[in-house]
C-alpha positions as CSV (number, residue, x, y, z in Angstrom):
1,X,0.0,0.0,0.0
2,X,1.4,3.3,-1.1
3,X,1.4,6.3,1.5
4,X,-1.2,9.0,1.9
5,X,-0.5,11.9,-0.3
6,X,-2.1,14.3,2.2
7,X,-2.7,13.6,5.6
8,X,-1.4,11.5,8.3
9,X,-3.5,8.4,6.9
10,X,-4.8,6.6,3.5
11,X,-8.3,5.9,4.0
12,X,-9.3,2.0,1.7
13,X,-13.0,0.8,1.6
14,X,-13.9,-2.2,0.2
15,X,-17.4,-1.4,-1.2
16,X,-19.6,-4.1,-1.5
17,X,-16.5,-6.2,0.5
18,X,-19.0,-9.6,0.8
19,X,-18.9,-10.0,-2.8
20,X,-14.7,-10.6,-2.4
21,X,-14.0,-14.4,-3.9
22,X,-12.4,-16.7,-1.7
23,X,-8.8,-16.3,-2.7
24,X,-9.4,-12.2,-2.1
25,X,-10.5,-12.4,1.3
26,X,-7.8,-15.0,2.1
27,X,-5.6,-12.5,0.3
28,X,-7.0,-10.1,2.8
29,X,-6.4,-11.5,5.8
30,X,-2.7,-11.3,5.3
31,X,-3.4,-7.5,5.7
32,X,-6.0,-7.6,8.3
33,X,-3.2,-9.6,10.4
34,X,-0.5,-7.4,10.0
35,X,-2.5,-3.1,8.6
36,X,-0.2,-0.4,8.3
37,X,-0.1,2.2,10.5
38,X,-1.3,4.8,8.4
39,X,-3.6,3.1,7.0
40,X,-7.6,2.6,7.7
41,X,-9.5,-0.2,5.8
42,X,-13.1,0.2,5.5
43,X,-15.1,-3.4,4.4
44,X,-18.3,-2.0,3.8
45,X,-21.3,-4.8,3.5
46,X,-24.8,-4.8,4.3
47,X,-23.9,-8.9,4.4
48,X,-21.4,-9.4,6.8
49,X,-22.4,-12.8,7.3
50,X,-21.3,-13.7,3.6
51,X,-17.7,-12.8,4.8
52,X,-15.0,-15.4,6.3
53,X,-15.6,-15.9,10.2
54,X,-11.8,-15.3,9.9
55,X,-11.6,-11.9,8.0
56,X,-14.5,-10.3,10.6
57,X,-12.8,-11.8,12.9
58,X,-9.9,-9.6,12.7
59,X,-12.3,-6.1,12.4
60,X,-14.1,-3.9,14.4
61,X,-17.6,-4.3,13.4
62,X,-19.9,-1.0,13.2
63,X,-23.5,-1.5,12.5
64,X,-24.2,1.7,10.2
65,X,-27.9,1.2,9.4
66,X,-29.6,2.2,12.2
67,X,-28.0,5.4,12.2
68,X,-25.4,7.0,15.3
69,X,-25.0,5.1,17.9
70,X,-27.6,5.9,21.5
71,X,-25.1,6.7,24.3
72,X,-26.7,7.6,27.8
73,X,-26.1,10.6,29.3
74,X,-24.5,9.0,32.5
75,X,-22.1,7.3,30.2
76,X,-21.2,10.7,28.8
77,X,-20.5,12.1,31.8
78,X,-18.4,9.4,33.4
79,X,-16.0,9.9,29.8
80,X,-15.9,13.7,30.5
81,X,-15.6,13.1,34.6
82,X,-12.7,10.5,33.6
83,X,-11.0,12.7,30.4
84,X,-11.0,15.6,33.1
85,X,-9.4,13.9,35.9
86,X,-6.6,12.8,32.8
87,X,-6.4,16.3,32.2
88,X,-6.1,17.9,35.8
89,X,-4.3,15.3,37.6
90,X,-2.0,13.7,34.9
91,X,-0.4,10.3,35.1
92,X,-1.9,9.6,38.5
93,X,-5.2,10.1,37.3
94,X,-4.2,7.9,34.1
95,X,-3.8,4.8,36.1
96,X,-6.2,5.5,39.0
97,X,-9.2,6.1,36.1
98,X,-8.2,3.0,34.4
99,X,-8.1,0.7,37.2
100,X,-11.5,2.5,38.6
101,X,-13.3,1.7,35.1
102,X,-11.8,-1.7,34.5
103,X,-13.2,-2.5,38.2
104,X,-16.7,-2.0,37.4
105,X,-18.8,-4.5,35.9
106,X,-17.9,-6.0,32.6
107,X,-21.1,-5.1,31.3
108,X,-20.5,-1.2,31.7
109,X,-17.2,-1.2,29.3
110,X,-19.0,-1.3,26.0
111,X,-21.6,1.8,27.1
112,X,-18.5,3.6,28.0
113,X,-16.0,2.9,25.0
114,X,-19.3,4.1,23.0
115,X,-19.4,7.2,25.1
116,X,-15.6,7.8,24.3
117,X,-16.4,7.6,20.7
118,X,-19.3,9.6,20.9
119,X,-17.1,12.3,22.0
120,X,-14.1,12.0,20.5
121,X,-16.3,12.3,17.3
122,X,-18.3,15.3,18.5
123,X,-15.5,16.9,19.4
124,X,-13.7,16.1,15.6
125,X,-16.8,17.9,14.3
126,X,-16.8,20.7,16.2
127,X,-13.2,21.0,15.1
128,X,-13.6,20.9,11.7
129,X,-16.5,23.5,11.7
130,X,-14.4,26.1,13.8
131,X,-10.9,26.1,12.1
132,X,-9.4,28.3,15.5
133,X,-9.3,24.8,17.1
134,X,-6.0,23.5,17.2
135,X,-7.0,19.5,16.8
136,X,-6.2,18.5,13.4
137,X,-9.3,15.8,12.1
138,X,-6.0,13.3,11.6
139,X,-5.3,13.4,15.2
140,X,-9.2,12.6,16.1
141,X,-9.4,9.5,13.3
142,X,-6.3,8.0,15.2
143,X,-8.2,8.4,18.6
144,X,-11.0,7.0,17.1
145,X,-9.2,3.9,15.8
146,X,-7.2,3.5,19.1
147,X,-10.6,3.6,20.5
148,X,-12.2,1.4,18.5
149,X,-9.1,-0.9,18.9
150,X,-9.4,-1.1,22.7
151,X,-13.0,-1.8,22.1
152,X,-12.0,-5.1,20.2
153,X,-9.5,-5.8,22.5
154,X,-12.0,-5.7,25.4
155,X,-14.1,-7.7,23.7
156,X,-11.9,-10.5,23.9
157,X,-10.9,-10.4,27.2
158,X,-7.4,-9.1,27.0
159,X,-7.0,-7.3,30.7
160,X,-9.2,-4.2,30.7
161,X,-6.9,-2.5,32.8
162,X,-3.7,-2.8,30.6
163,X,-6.3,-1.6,27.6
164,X,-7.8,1.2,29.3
165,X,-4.2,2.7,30.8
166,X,-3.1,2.4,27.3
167,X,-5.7,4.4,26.1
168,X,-6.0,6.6,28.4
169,X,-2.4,7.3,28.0
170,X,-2.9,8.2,24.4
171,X,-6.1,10.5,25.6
172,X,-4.1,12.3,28.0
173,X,-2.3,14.0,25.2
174,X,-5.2,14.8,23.5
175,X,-6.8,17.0,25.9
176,X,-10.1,15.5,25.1
């Protein structure tokens, strides 16, 4: 894959991706395994069923049809309780937030990764409407992806704590 010739990242969507033969999506796992870095690859399907159980394996699925996603106002405000804490208290607050979300119930980490997006992407759009905000859109679209990583991640079980830390390193810079 060549590099982005603007921008921090080269955007790739597969349109239509569950009409990919057999030997493409195999093709595509070896990429899926192993993406670049700058690099975001969109499989776009309304039939993800008809892909591998391999290939969806490795992605972070997004249902797109029912239109943005319903995040609770509680949820939102434990993101913006945590992201300030970040903010204020620095690397104390990075580890004591992570270990504090990570220790409520499993259930809850879903609702608030979805309330991290959901404000990550406000915030994105509110940035690209107002050009006197520093953010650059590039920095938001790696948040996002980092974000939607950790979701995946904590979907499988890898320890929520380690995930979250991570995360909320990367956030800390952000100043979300």
């Amino acid at each position: 894959m060549s590099k982005p010739e603007e921008g921090r990242f080269k955007v790739v969507a597969l349109v239509d991706a569950h009409r990919m033969r057999e030997e493409a999506q195999n093709a595509l796992l070896k990429t899926l395994e192993e993406p670049p870095e700058d690099a975001l690859i969109l499989l776009l399907t309304s039939k993800p069923n008809d892909l591998f159980p391999t290939v969806r394996s490795r992605c972070v699925i997004r249902d797109l049809s029912s239109g943005p996603p319903v995040v609770a106002r509680t949820d939102i405000e434990l993101v913006e309780m945590v992201s300030r804490s970040i903010r204020e208290r620095g690397y104390p607050a990075v580890f004591e937030q992570a270990a504090f979300i990570a220790g409520r119930p499993k259930s809850s980490l879903p609702a608030f990764i979805s309330a991290l997006e959901y404000l990550l992407r406000s915030k994105m759009l509110e940035s690209a409407r107002d050009p006197s905000l520093s953010a650059d859109s590039a920095v938001y679209i790696d948040a996002l992806r980092r974000v939607w990583q950790a979701g995946y991640l904590l979907e499988r079980n890898v320890n929520a704590t380690l995930i979250l830390e991570n995360l909320f390193l990367y956030i800390r810079r952000l100043s979300v």
